[in-house]
C-alpha positions in Angstrom: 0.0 0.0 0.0 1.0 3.7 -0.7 2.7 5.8 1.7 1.3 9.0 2.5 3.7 12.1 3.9 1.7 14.8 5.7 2.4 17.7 7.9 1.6 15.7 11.3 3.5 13.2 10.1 6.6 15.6 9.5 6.4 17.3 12.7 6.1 13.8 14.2 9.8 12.8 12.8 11.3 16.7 13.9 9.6 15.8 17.2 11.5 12.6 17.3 14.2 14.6 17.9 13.6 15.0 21.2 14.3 11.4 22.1 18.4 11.5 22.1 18.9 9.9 25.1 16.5 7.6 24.4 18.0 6.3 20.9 21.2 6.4 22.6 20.3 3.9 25.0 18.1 1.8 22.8 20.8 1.6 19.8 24.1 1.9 21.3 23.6 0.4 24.6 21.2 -2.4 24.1 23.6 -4.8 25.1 23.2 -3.8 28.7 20.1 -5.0 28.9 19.5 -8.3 31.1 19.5 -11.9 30.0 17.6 -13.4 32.9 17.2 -16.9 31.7 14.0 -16.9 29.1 11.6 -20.3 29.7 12.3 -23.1 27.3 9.2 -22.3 25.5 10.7 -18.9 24.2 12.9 -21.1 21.9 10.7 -23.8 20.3 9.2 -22.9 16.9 5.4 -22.7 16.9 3.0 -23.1 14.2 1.5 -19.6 12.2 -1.8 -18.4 12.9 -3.4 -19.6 9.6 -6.7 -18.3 8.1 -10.1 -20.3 8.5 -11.8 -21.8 5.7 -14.0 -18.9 5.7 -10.8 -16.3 5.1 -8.5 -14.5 7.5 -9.8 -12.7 11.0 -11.5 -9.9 10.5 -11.5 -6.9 12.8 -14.4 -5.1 11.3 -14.9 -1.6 13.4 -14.2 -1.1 17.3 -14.6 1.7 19.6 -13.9 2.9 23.3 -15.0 5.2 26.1 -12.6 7.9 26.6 -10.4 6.8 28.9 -10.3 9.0 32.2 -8.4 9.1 35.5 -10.0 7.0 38.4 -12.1 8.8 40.6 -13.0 11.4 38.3 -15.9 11.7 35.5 -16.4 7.9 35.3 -16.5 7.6 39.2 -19.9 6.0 39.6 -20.2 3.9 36.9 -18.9 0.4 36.9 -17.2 -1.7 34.3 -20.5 -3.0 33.0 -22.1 0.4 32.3 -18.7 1.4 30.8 -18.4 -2.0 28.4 -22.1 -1.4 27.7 -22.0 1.9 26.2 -18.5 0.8 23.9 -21.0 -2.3 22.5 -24.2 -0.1 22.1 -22.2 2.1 19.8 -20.3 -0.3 18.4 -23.6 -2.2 17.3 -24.9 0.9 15.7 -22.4 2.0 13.7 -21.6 -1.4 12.4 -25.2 -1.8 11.2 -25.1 -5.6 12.7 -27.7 -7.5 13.0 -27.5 -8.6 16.9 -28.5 -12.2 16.3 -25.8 -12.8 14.0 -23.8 -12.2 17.3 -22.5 -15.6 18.4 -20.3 -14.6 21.6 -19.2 -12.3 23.9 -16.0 -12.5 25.4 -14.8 -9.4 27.6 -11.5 -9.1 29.4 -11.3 -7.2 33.0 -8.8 -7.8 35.8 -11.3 -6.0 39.0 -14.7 -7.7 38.2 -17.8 -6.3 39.4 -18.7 -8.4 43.0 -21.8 -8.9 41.7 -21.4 -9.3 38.1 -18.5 -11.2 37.7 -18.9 -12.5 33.8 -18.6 -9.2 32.2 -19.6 -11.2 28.6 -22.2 -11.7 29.6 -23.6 -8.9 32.0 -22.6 -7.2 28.6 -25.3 -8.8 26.2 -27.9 -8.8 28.9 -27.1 -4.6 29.5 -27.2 -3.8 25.9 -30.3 -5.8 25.1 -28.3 -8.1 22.6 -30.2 -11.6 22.4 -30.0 -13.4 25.4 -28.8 -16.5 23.6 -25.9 -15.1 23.2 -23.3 -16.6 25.4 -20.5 -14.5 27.2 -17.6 -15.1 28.9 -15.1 -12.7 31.0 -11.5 -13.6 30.8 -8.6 -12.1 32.7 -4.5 -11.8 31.9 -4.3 -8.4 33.6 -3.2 -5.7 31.1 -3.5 -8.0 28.3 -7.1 -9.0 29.2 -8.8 -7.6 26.0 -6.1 -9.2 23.8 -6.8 -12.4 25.4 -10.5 -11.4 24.5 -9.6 -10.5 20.9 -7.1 -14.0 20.5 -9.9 -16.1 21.9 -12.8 -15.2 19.7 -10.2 -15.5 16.8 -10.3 -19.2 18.0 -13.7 -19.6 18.4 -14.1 -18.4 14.8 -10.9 -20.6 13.6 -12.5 -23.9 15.2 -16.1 -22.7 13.6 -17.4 -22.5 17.3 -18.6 -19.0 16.3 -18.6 -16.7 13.5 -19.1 -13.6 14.5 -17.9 -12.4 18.2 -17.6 -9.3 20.1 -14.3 -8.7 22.0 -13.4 -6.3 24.1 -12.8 -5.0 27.7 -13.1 -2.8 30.7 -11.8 -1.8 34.3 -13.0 0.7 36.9 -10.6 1.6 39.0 -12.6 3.9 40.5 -15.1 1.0 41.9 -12.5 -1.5 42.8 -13.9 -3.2 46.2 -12.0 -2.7 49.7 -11.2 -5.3 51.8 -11.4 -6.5 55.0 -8.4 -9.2 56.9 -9.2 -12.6 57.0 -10.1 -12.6 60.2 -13.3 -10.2 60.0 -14.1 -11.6 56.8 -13.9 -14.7 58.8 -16.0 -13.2 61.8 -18.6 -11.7 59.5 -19.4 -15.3 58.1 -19.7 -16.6 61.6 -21.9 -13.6 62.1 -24.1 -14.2 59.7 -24.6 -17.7 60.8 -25.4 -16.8 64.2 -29.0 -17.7 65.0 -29.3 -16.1 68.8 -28.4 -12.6 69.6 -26.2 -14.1 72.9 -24.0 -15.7 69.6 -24.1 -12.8 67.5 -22.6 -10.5 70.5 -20.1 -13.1 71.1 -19.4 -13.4 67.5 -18.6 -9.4 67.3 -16.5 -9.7 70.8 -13.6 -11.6 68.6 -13.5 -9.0 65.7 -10.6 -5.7 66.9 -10.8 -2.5 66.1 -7.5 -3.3 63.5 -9.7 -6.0 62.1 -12.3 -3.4 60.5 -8.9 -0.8 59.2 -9.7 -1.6 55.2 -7.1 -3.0 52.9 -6.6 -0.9 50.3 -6.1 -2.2 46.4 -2.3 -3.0 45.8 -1.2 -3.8 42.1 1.5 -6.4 43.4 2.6 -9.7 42.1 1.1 -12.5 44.3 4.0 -14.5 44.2 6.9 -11.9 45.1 5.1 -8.8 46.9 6.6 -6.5 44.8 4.2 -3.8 42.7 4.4 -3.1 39.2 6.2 0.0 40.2 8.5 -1.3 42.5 9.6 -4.2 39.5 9.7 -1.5 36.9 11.8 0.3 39.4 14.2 -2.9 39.3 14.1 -3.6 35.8 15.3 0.3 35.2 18.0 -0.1 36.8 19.1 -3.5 36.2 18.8 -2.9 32.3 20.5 0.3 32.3 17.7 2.5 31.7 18.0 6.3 32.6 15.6 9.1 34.2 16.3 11.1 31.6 15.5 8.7 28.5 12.4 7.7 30.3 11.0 11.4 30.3 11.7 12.0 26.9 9.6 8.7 26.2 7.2 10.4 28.6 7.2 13.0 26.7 6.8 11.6 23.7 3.2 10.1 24.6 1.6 13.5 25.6 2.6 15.0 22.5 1.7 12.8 20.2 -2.1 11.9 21.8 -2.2 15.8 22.3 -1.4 16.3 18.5 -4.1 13.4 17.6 -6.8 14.7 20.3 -6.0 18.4 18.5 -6.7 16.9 14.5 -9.5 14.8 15.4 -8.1 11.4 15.3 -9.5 9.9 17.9 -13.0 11.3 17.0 -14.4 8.1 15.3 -12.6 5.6 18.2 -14.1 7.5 20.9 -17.9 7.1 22.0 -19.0 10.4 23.9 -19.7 8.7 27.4 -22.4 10.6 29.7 -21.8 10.1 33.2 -23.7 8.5 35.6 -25.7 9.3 37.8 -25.9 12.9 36.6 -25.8 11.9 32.3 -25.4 16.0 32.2 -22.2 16.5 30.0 -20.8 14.2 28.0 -17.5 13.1 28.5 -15.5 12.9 24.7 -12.0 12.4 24.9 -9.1 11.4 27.0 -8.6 13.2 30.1 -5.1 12.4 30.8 -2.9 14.0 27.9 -1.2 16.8 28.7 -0.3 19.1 25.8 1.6 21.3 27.9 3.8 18.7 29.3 7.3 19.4 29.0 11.2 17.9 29.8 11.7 20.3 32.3 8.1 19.6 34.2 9.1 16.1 33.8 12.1 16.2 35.6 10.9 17.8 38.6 8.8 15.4 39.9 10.0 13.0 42.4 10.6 9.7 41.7 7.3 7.6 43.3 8.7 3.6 43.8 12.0 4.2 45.2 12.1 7.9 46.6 15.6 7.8 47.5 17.8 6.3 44.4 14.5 5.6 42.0 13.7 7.0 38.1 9.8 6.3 37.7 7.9 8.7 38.7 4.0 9.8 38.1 4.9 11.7 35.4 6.8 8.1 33.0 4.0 5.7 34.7 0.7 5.1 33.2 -2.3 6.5 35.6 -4.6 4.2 37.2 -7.5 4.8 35.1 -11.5 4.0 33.9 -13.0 3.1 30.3 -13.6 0.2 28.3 -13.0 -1.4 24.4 -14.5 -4.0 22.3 -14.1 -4.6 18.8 -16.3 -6.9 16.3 -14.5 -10.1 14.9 -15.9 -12.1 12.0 -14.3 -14.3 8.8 -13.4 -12.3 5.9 -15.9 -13.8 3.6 -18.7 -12.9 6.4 -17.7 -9.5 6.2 -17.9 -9.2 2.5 -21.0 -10.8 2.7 -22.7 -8.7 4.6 -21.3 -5.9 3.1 -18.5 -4.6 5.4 -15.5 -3.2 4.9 -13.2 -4.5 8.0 -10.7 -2.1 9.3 -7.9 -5.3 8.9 -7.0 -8.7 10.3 -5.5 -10.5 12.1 -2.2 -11.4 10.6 -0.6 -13.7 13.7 -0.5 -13.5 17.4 1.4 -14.9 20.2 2.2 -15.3 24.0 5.0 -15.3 26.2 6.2 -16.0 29.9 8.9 -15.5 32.4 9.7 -15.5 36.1 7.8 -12.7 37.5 10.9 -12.1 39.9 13.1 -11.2 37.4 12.2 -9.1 34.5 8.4 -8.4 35.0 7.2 -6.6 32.6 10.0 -8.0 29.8 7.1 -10.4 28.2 7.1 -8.6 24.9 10.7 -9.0 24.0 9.5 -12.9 24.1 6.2 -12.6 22.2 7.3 -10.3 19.5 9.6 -13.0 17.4 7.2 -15.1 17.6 4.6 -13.4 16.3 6.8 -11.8 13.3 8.3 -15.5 12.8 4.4 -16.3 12.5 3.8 -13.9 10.4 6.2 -14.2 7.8 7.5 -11.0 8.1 10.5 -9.0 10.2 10.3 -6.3 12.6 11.4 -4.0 9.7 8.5 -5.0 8.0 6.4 -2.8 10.3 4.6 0.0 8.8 3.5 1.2 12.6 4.0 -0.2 16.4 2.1 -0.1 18.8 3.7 -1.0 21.9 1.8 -0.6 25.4 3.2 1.9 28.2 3.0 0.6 31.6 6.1 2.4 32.2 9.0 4.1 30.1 11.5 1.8 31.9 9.5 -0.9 30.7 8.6 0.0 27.3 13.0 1.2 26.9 13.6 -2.4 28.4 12.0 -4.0 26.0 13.1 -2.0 22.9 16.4 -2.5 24.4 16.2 -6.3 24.3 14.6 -6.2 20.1 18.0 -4.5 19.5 20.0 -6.6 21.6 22.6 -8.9 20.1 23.3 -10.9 23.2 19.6 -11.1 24.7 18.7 -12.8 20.9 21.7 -15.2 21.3 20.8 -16.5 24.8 17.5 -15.3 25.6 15.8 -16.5 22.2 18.3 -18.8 20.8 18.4 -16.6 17.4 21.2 -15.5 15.4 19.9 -12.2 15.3 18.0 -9.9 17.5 15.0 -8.3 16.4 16.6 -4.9 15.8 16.0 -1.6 16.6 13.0 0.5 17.0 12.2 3.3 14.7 10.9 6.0 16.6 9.1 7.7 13.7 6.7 4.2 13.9 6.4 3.8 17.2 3.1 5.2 19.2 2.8 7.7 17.0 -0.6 9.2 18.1 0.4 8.6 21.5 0.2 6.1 24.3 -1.0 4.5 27.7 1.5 7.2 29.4 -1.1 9.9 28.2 -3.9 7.8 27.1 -4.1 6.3 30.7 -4.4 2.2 31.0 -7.8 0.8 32.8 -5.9 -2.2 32.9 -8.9 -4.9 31.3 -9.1 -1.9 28.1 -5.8 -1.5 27.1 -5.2 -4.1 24.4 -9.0 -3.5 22.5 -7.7 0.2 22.8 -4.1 -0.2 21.1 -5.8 -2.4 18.5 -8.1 0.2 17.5 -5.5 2.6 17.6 -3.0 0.9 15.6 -5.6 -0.1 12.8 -7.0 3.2 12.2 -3.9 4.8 11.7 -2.5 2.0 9.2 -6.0 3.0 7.6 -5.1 6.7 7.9 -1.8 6.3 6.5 -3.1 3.5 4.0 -0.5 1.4 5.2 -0.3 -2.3 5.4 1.5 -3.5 8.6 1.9 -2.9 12.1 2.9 -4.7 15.3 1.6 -4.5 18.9 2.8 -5.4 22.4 1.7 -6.0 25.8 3.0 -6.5 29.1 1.2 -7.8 31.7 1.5 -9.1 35.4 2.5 -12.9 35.8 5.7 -11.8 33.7 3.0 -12.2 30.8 3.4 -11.0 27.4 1.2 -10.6 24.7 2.2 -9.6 20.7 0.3 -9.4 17.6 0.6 -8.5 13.6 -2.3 -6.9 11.9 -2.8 -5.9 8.3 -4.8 -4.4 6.0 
């Protein structure tokens, strides 16, 4: 497909300028990243992605709430009222008949209490046909790709043929906890038939039983927070403050540029909140066009105050909003008339030990899904890689250009190579965008495939890191 040069995309590459340190640590220092010992599985060759019988994957239209910071506009509103109002617009502007809907599959990491099966709250929400089976999945940041990836295979295996994928989190509704013991005591409690038990019930709960827990993102098998292992992974891979500002940096000005031209307009469902519905809410509240080096760097590091790099200002903000996109075979589409935004080329997964190099996952997933593909990371018309952190997001681009981390983490003559900046995130990223955690991945893929369309380009990539030392990587096309 054609390449198209424009003004944005000019200023984009003279903006790139901006990322010295960054390129300097990415291209000439990419050795110094860390070669933690990558699973067996990170080496064997895997069988492609292949098309169905009906055609290739096709990703016919998606949308999104805007995405905005927890505790603000989308406060009262859970991640079923936030996933409903992505699939009532999606179904609309798609023209869709609802019962050629064969699943829903939804990814979310903080469930509603009392609707855990966010699939399926979703169709009965929205109205959809209640035959319509759903199903909520969960790999943490990655949860909507997981979403996306298993629809693909319920269309592949002809379990379905046409599925909506997506996700949501509410970070702004996320339930607080009790310990064990009063959770314990309030069981007992509610068991209690006589008042004399009920009293004596209460008797063995302490005032330090009744403090609340509040939510931790931490890893379940070390302790550790996603900051605090980002934190290690900066400095253990070499990674400076001053390269992960600029990528900072990078993320508000290219969503501000985007929010500023309009390109979100057609991704982005003007959201009314609840309880009020007074004023919609149309675009991401996080990006800050007046963001700045110098702003960055006076902000004080968060996870390690006394020797640490990531701060507020390089870490994505907890955050509220939801995805989903509409999945089908390509000879569905045509024949119903639809021109899909692209497919899905190839996809794939990775692991490691969530001790070492948490949020590394993508440097594992990526070659498999180019080697699944066909095609090389130079192949790439756009990337779109997912911003927990600018320590993780340099780690990882570190590790594609890495000579030594190809040798012995992947067993590959070659590494991946090195990033172009003038591909990478180029209408910004979770850093600005924010990152409600179960949204992400429907959001980059949105992203990425309007701008290939935008562009009319043919490629692009995306990663995603998640918790578990989980990675996630896929090729789209048009």
């Amino acid at each position: 497909m054609a390449n198209t040069t424009s003004s944005d995309e000019q200023n984009q590459h003279n903006g790139n300028d901006l990322l010295q340190v960054a390129k300097e640590e990415v291209g000439e220092r990419a050795d110094s990243v860390r070669c933690p010992g990558a699973p067996a599985i990170a080496k064997r060759k895997k069988s492609a992605v292949k098309a169905g019988s009906k055609g290739r994957i096709a990703i016919v239209d998606g949308c999104r709430t805007p995405f905005t910071k927890a505790g603000e506009h989308f406060k009262s509103m859970d991640v079923v009222d936030l996933s409903s109002v992505a699939v009532a617009e999606l179904i609309r502007r798609s023209g869709i008949d609802p019962k050629e809907i064969d699943l829903s599959v939804f990814g979310v990491v903080v469930p509603a209490l009392a609707a855990p099966n966010l699939g399926r709250e979703v169709v009965l929400r929205t109205t959809l046909p209640k035959s319509i089976p759903g199903i909520a999945v969960n790999l943490a940041c990655a949860s909507s790709n997981r979403a996306i990836t298993q629809g693909a295979e319920a269309i592949l295996s002809g379990q379905a043929e046409v599925v909506l994928a997506g996700g949501a989190e509410s970070l702004s509704t996320v339930p607080i906890t009790y310990s064990r013991n009063a959770s314990q005591r309030f069981i007992e409690l509610s068991k209690a038939r006589s008042v004399g038990a009920k009293i004596s019930t209460l008797a063995k709960i302490s005032p330090k039983d009744l403090a609340p827990i509040p939510p931790a993102i931490a890893e379940y098998t070390t302790g550790e927070s996603m900051g605090e292992s980002a934190e290690k992974m900066a400095k253990e891979n070499g990674i400076s403050r001053a390269a992960q500002d600029e990528i900072a940096l990078h993320s508000h000005s290219r969503a501000a540029a985007a929010q500023a031209e309009g390109r979100f307009d057609g991704q982005i469902v003007p959201t009314f909140p609840q309880p009020d519905y007074d004023a919609a809410v149309t675009h991401d509240t996080g990006v800050r066009k007046d963001s700045s080096l110098e702003a960055l760097a006076n902000l004080r590091p968060v996870f390690d105050r006394a020797y640490g790099s990531l701060t507020a200002g390089n870490s994505s903000p907890l955050t509220d909003g939801a995805s989903v996109v509409l999945l089908m075979p390509e000879k569905k589409a045509q024949a119903l008339g639809l021109e899909p935004l692209g497919y899905i080329r190839s996809w794939a997964y990775s692991a490691l030990d969530p001790s070492t190099q948490l949020l590394q996952g993508p440097a594992y997933a990526a070659p498999q899904a180019l080697d699944r593909a066909g095609l090389g990371l130079q192949d790439m018309d756009l990337l779109e890689m997912h911003e927990a952190f600018a320590a993780q997001i340099l780690s990882n681009m570190k590790a594609f250009a890495s000579k030594k981390f190809a040798k012995e983490e992947l067993g590959r003559a070659k590494p991946l190579g090195e990033i172009d900046f003038d591909k990478y995130n180029v209408n910004g990223g979770s850093i600005s965008i924010g990152h409600p955690f179960g949204a992400t991945g429907g959001r980059v893929t949105i992203q990425l495939l309007n701008e290939l369309k935008r562009r009319d380009l043919q490629f692009g990539l995306m990663t995603v890191c998640a918790a578990g030392g989980n990675g996630f990587a896929m090729v789209v096309e048009r």
